[in-house]
Legacy VTK file of the C-alpha trace (Angstrom):
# vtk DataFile Version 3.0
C-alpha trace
ASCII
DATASET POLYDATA
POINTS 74 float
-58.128 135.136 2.463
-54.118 134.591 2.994
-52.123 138.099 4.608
-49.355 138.934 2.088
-46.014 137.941 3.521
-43.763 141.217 4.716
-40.218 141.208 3.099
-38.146 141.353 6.499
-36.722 144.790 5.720
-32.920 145.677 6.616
-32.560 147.227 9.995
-31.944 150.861 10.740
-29.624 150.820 13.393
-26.883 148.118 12.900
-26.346 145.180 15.826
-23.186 146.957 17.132
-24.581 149.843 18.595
-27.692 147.982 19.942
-25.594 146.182 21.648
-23.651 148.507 23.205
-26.789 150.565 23.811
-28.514 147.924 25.761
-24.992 147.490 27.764
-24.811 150.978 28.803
-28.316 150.658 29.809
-27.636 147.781 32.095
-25.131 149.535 33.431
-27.274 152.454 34.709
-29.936 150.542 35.663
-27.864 148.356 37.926
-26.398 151.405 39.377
-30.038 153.027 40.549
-30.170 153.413 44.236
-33.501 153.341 46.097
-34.600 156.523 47.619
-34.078 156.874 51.454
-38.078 157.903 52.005
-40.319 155.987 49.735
-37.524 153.277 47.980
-38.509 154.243 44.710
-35.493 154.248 42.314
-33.302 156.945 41.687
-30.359 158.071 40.297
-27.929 160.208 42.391
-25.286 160.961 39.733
-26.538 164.676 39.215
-26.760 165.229 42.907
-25.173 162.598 44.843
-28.633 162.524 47.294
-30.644 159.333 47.987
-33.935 160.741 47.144
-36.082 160.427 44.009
-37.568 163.123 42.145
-40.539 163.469 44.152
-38.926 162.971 47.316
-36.283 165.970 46.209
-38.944 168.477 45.077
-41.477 167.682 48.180
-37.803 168.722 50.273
-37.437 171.827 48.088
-41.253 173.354 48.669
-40.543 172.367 52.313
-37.392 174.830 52.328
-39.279 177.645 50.193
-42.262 177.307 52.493
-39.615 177.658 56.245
-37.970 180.562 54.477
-41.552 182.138 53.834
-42.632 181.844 57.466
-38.960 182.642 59.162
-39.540 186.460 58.743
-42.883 186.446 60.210
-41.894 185.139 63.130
-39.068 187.919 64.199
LINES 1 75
74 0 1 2 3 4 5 6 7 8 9 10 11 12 13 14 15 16 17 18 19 20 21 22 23 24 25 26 27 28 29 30 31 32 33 34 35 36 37 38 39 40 41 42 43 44 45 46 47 48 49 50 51 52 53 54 55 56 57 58 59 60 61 62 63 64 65 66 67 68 69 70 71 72 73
């Protein structure tokens, strides 16, 4: 038994923009720093830190957590 041959179909987004989609890609992917405690990548655009998601939200509960205990101890 022989497979039917596909007609190649048109394509849904035209060459242009695919091209200037992968370009703009490249662009922010070169631009990814590392992050300054576990070198994963990040992207410090939105808040101009070196530290990657996980990093940034292990900082935050570290803050919440001080400002919790800071009372208790006056």
């Amino acid at each position: 038994m022989k497979r039917k041959i596909q007609p190649k179909s048109d394509a849904v987004v035209p060459e242009e923009i695919l091209a200037q989609v992968q370009s703009v890609l490249g662009e922010r992917l070169k631009k990814a720093d590392k992050c300054a405690v576990c070198s994963a990548e990040t992207s410090a655009a939105a808040t101009g830190e070196t530290l990657c998601w996980v990093c940034r939200r292990l900082k935050i509960s570290a803050w919440r957590e001080i400002e919790q205990q800071m009372p208790m101890q006056e």
